[in-house]
C-alpha positions as CSV (number, residue, x, y, z in Angstrom):
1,X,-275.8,132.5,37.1
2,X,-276.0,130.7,40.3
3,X,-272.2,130.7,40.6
4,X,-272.1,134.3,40.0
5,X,-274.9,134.4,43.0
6,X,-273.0,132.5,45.2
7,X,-270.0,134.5,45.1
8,X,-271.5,137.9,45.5
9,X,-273.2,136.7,48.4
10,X,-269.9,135.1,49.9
11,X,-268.0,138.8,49.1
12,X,-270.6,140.8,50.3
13,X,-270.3,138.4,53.7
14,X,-266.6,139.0,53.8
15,X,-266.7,143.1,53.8
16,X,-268.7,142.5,56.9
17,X,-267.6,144.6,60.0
18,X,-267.4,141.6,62.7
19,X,-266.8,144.2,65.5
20,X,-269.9,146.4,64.6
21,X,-271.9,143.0,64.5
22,X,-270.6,142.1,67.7
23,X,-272.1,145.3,69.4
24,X,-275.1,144.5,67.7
25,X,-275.1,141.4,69.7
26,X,-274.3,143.1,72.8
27,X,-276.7,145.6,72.5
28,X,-279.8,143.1,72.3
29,X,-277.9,141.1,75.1
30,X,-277.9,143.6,77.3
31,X,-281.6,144.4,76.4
32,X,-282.4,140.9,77.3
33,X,-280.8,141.3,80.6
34,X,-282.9,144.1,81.8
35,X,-286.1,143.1,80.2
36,X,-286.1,145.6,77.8
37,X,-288.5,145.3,74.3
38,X,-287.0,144.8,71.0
39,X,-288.6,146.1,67.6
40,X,-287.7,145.2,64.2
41,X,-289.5,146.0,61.3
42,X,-288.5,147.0,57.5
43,X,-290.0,147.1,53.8
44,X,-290.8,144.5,51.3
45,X,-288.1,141.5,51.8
46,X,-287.2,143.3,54.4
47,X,-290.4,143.2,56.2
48,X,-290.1,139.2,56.0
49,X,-286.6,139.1,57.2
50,X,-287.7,141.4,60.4
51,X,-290.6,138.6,61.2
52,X,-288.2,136.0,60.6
53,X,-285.4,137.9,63.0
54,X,-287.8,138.5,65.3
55,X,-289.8,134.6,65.4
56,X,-286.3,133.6,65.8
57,X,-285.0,136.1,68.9
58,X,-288.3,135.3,70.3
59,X,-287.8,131.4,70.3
60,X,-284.5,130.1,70.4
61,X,-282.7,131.7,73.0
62,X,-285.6,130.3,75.2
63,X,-285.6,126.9,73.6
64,X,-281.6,126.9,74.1
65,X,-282.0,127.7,77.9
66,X,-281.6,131.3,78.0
67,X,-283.4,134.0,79.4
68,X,-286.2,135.4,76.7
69,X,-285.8,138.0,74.5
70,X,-289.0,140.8,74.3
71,X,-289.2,140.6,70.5
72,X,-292.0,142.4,68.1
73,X,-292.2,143.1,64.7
74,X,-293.9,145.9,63.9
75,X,-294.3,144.3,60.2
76,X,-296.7,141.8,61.1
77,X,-299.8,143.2,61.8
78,X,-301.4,144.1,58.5
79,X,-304.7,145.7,59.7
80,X,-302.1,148.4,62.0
81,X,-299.9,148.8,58.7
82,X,-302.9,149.2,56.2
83,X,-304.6,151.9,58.7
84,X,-301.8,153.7,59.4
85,X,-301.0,153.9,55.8
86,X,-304.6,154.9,54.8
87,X,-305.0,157.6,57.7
88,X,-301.5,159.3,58.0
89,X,-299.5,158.3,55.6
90,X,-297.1,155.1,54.5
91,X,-294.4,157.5,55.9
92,X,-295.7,157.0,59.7
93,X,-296.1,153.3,59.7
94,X,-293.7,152.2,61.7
95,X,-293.1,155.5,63.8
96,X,-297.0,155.7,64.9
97,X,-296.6,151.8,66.2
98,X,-293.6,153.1,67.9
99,X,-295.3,156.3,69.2
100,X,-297.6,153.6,71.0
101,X,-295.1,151.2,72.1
102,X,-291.3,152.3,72.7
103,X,-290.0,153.4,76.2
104,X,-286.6,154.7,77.0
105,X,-284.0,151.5,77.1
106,X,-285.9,149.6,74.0
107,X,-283.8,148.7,71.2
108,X,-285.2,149.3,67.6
109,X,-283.7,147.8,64.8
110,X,-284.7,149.0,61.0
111,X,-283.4,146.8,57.9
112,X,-283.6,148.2,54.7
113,X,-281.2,147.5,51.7
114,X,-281.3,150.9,50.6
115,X,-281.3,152.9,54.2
116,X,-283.4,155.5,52.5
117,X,-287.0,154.7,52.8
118,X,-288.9,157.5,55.0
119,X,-290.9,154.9,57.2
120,X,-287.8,153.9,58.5
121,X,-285.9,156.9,59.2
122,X,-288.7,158.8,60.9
123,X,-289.0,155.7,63.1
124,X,-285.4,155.9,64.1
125,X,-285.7,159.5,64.5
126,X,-288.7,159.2,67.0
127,X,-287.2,156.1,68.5
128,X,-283.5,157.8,69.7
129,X,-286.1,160.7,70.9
130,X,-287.7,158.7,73.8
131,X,-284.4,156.9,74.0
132,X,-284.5,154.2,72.5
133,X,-280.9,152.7,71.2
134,X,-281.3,152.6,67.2
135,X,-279.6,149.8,65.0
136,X,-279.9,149.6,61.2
137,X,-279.0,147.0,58.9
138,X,-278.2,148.5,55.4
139,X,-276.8,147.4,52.1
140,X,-275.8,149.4,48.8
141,X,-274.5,152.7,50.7
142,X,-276.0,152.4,53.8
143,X,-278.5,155.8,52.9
144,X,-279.2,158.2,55.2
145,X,-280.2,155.2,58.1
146,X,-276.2,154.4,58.2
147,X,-275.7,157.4,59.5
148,X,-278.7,158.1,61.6
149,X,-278.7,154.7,63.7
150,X,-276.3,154.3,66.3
151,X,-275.2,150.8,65.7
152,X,-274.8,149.4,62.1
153,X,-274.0,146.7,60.2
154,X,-273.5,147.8,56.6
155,X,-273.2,145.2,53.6
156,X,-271.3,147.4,51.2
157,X,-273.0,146.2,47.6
158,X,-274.1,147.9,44.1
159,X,-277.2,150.0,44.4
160,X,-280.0,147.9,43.6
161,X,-278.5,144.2,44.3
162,X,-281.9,143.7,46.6
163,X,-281.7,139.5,47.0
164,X,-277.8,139.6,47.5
165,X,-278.1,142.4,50.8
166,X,-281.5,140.9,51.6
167,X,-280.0,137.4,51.9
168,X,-276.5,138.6,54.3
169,X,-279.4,140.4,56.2
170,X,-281.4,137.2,56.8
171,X,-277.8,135.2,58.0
172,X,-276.8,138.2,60.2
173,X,-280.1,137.3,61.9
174,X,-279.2,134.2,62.3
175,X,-275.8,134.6,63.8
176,X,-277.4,137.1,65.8
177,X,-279.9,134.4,66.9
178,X,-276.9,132.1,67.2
179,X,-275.1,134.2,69.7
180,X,-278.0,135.5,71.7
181,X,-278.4,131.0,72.1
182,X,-274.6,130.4,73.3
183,X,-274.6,133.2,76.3
C-alpha cells in the first residue's frame, strides 16, 4: 500500500506545470516587494495546509534574510469561522473576512482539492472584484476554481484522491517557501 502511495504522489508531482508554479512564485514576490497582504485559506486538510503555507511565508523568508512577507490565514481564527458560519452562512466564510480585509494589489490564494466548494469561489469572486490577484491550488479536475483564479497550479488526479492532492499541495508550499527564501 505504501508503495502504491508513494508513487501516486511522485506521478501526480511530475504532471506538475513548473511554469504556472513559477508565476505563482512571482506573483507573491512581487507582492512582497510592494508590501502588499497575502491570504490563504481552504477546507478541511486544506485549511491546515493554508496555516501551514502561511506560518511558513510568514517566517522563513525573514529568518533567511529577506524582506517579510504579509501572510494571513483566514482559516485560523475559529471564533470568525464559527460566527460567520452561524450568522450568514458556511458559504461566506472566507469572503466576509475578505470583505473586511482585502485591498486592491493583495494576493489571495484558495486551495481546495476539489476547486468546487462555494466558500472558496465566492471568495475569489469578491477578491478579483476589489482587485485582488486570485491564485488557486486544485487537484482532481481543478472544478470551477481552475478556471475562475487567475494563476493555477493544478495536480491533475482521480476525483476523490484527497491525501495524494493534499500532500503535492503541502510540498508546492514548501517550494514556494523555498523560493520566496533564495531571492
Amino acid at each position: 500500500m505504501a508503495e502504491d502511495y508513494f508513487g501516486q504522489v511522485a506521478e501526480l508531482t511530475r504532471s506538475i506545470d513548473l511554469l504556472a508554479l513559477q508565476r505563482v512564485v512571482s506573483v507573491l514576490r512581487d507582492a512582497r516587494e510592494r508590501g502588499a497582504c497575502v491570504f490563504i485559506f481552504g477546507n478541511g486538510g486544506s485549511a491546515a495546509t493554508a496555516s501551514h503555507m502561511a506560518a511558513d511565508l510568514t517566517n522563513a523568508p525573514r529568518r533567511a534574510g529577506q524582506k517579510p512577507l504579509r501572510v494571513f490565514s483566514l482559516a485560523d481564527n475559529m471564533a470568525c469561522l464559527s460566527a460567520l458560519a452561524n450568522d450568514e452562512g458556511y458559504e461566506h466564510t472566507f469572503a466576509s473576512q475578505l470583505d473586511a480585509h482585502v485591498r486592491a494589489g493583495d494576493v489571495v490564494v484558495a486551495i481546495s482539492a476539489s476547486g468546487n466548494s462555494p466558500n472558496l469561489l465566492g471568495a475569489i469572486e469578491l477578491a478579483k472584484a476589489r482587485g485582488a490577484t486570485t491564485v488557486g491550488l486544485v487537484g482532481f479536475d481543478g472544478g470551477d476554481l481552475r478556471h475562475l483564479a487567475e494563476e493555477v497550479v493544478f495536480v491533475a488526479s482521480p476525483i476523490g484522491a484527497y491525501g495524494p492532492v493534499e500532500d503535492v499541495h503541502l510540498m508546492l508550499g514548501h517550494i514556494i517557501t523555498t523560493c520566496l527564501c533564495n531571492a
